[in-house]
C-alpha angles and dihedrals in degrees: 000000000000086000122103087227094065103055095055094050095046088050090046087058104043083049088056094042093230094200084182107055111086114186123194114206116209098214099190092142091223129112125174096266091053135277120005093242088077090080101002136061100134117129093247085191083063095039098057085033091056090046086059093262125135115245118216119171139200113201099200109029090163101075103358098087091160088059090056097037081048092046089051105049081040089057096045095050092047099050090051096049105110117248096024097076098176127141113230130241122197115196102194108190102218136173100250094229087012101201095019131109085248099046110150095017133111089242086074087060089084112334122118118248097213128237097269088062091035085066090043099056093041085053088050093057105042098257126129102255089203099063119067141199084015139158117204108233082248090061093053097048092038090062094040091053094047117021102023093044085039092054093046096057088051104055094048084056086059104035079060099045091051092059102046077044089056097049102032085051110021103161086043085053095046088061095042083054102040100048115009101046125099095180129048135224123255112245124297091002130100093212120087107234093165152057098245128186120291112293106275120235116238116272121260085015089134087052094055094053122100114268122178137215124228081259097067119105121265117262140169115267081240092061086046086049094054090046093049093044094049089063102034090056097058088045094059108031090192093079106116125180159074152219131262101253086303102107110123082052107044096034100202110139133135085244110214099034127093131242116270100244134162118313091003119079096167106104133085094223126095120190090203081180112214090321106120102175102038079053095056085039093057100037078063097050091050090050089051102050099058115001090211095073114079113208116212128191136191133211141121120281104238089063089047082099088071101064089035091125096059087048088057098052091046084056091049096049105040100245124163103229125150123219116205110198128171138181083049096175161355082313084082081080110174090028087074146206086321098059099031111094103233102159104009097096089060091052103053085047101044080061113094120245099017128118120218121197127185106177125203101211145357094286091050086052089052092052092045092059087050091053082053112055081034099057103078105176100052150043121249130211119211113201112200133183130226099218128087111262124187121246103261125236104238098018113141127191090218090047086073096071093061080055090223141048144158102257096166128030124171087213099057119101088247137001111289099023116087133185110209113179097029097130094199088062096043096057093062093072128079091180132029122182116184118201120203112204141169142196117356086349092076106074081041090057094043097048080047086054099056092049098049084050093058092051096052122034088187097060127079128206130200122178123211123197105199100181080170125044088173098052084046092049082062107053119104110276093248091057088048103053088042091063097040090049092233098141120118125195156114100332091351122103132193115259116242097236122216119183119214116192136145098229139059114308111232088103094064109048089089088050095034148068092179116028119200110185137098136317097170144043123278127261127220123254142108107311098255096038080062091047104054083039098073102024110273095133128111082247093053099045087045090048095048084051095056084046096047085043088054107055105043094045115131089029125124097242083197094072087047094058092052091039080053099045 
């Protein structure tokens, strides 16, 4: 009760007015420090009340089971009653450790009772203290003569009801099934009776999708990302979601379809409101009830911290949640070193079992939203800029799910093809630097490459844009090493790897022998001007080459790599 999230779920749903939720309250005025009145005083009927929630209460929760059973049936007739819409709060007054010697007191938060008073209390209560982790024959029967008779008889009424359902509305079935189904029917019956495979995605959905040519206008990651989602939306009807109160800037909305309110669910569309971490929290809870919708939220990067705790749990849990995050980086310029998203890249990666893609142009983005709905078992973060980037030679939407890949190389017949294992060619260079890049550092990178090529015909300069580290952790080793540069050989010689991100640089010490990023916080001013302030520039990057160049010249790379691995 006492948690922010809380609050903002439980004034999203009163705002809502979520009939349907019924939540039980466990008043037991204990929290582990001690009493409740320590922090909290506040009157919490008033409180939901005041959220647009009805308030119901049990006074002894601890021995009056028909007030609670009543409470309960009372609060799921009245929040179905049409015209009241509210969602239902139950505050139920217990004993915290009811029947023990430390009944009422925080020790009975998390501190074992013992075995002695383990027996006592068994005693107390009629139960056999030599037998544990036991369920009396009459338990057993109780529960198969009610719930399991009772659930029985529910599931026949809808198995029912979802036959008549399948004949009387075929077309309005196909799509149920199709897209809104996690479990599929068994053959030749209309009625799921399994757990099946993940829902599959439609076919040539990739294809559908808008891709872009080096002539199209440049555009931010963020207006890509409107364009992709937009069709992609109307390609797959189960995305669900909103933004906190970010919407004009992070343009991520199911266009088309109205917002959920109050008495009408059927839009797409959710106004979380500024409430970060309810919104990731939700999204979760969405996942998790039917795998085949697919939740998406929208802020900007740099507040994706406050809803870090619902992220974690969407990782833990193998949700597939996107995460739609703009202004992702010093590119927000005016807006400053708070809003400008230093270190929040290396904490959504640092997570397990989420994937984190930066993309350098509109086709990455469009491969980053495929990796998304395709990754099932995880959620995915997008990280989008604000700033306008130019559509990339060689750039490839499917190159997004092998997480890397060499987008620029000096030695290639023409920009975006490259040729790597051709030993003629090999044996031109004397020196050959490979920079990994992401996001908006990418075109910077490429257009440093090209100058660091025409100041030294000896060096050769290959450029990676690796929107995924994740999805390039898990290539195949060969793959890997092909795209770093890192294989060594007859007439093959390791590349020299220097990492350019605008951002800090922990990410990059298991890709890179030389990191350029961010240590500090960012500075205001216009986006550029912060740019050239601290290096991201095609000179810069060209100059911290030179320097990393330099001083490693005469090293055997090769040590370095297994130093590295």
């Amino acid at each position: 009760m006492q948690e922010g999230v809380a609050s903002e779920a439980c004034s999203l749903a009163g705002t809502l007015g979520l009939g349907n939720l019924v939540v039980l309250y466990d008043n037991n005025k204990i929290q582990i420090d001690g009493p409740t009145s320590l922090a909290f005083n506040e009157d919490v009927k008033k409180r939901f009340e005041a959220y647009g929630w009805e308030v119901h209460e049990v006074e002894n929760g601890d021995t009056d089971f028909r007030s609670i059973h009543d409470s309960i049936d009372q609060a799921k007739d009245h929040g179905r009653q049409e015209g009241i819409n509210k969602p239902q709060f139950i505050s139920v007054r217990t004993t915290i450790g009811y029947g023990s010697k430390v009944a009422g007191q925080n020790k009975a938060h998390g501190t074992p009772l013992g075995d002695a008073e383990i027996v006592r209390m068994k005693e107390q209560w009629g139960f056999d203290p030599n037998k544990k982790f036991y369920m009396p024959d009459q338990v057993e029967k109780y529960y198969q003569r009610t719930a399991h008779q009772r659930s029985q008889e529910v599931r026949k009424a809808w198995n029912d009801l979802f036959t008549r359902y399948s004949k009387q509305f075929p077309s309005e079935f196909k799509e149920l099934n199709d897209h809104f189904l996690p479990i599929k029917p068994a053959s030749g019956s209309p009625i799921p009776t399994f757990i099946g495979q993940p829902p599959t995605l439609p076919s040539g959905l990739l294809d559908r999708l808008p891709h872009y040519k080096q002539e199209d206008k440049a555009e931010a990651t963020r207006k890509s990302s409107e364009t992709v989602f937009t069709a992609l939306s109307k390609e797959l009807p189960t995305i669900i979601g909103g933004a906190a109160d970010v919407l004009g800037s992070t343009l991520a909305t199911v266009k088309g379809s109205p917002y959920i309110k109050a008495g009408d669910y059927t839009g797409r569309n959710i106004a979380f409101g500024v409430r970060e971490h309810a919104m990731f929290a939700i999204a979760n809870g969405i996942a998790a009830f039917n795998p085949s919708l697919i939740p998406y939220v929208s802020t900007f990067l740099v507040f994706a911290p406050y809803g870090l705790g619902a992220i974690r749990i969407a990782a833990i849990s193998h949700l597939r949640v996107i995460y739609v995050l703009t202004h992702d980086s010093i590119g927000v310029g005016e807006d400053g070193p708070t809003h400008q998203p230093i270190e929040t890249l290396t904490q959504l990666r640092s997570l397990p079992n989420i994937n984190v893609i930066r993309p350098a142009d509109g086709n990455e983005t469009t491969g980053a939203y495929f990796a998304a709905v395709d990754g099932f078992a995880h959620p995915t973060a997008l990280a989008l800029s604000r700033q306008a980037l130019p559509q990339l030679p060689g750039s490839k939407a499917i190159n997004v799910k092998k997480g890397a890949y060499v987008i620029f190389d000096t030695a290639s017949p023409k920009e975006g093809e490259t040729i790597d294992g051709q030993v003629e060619q090999e044996q031109k260079w004397s020196k050959i630097l490979t920079i990994i890049s992401t996001g908006s550092e990418v075109h910077l990178s490429i257009a440093a490459a090209q100058l660091l090529s025409k100041s030294d015909a000896q060096l050769r300069v290959r450029v990676v844009s690796a929107p995924c580290l994740e999805l390039f952790r898990e290539q195949p080793a060969e793959y890997r090493s092909q795209v770093l540069g890192t294989q060594s050989g007859p007439h093959r010689q390791p590349s020299l790897i220097l990492s350019v991100e605008a951002g800090d640089t922990i990410s990059w010490y298991e890709f890179a022998h030389v990191t350029m990023g961010i240590d500090t916080f960012g500075v205001s001013a216009p986006d550029k001007e912060v740019y050239k302030h601290f290096g991201f520039t095609p000179e810069g990057i060209a100059e911290k080459a030179k320097k990393a160049l330099k001083v490693f010249e005469g090293a055997n790379v090769a040590d370095l790599v297994k130093l590295r691995i």
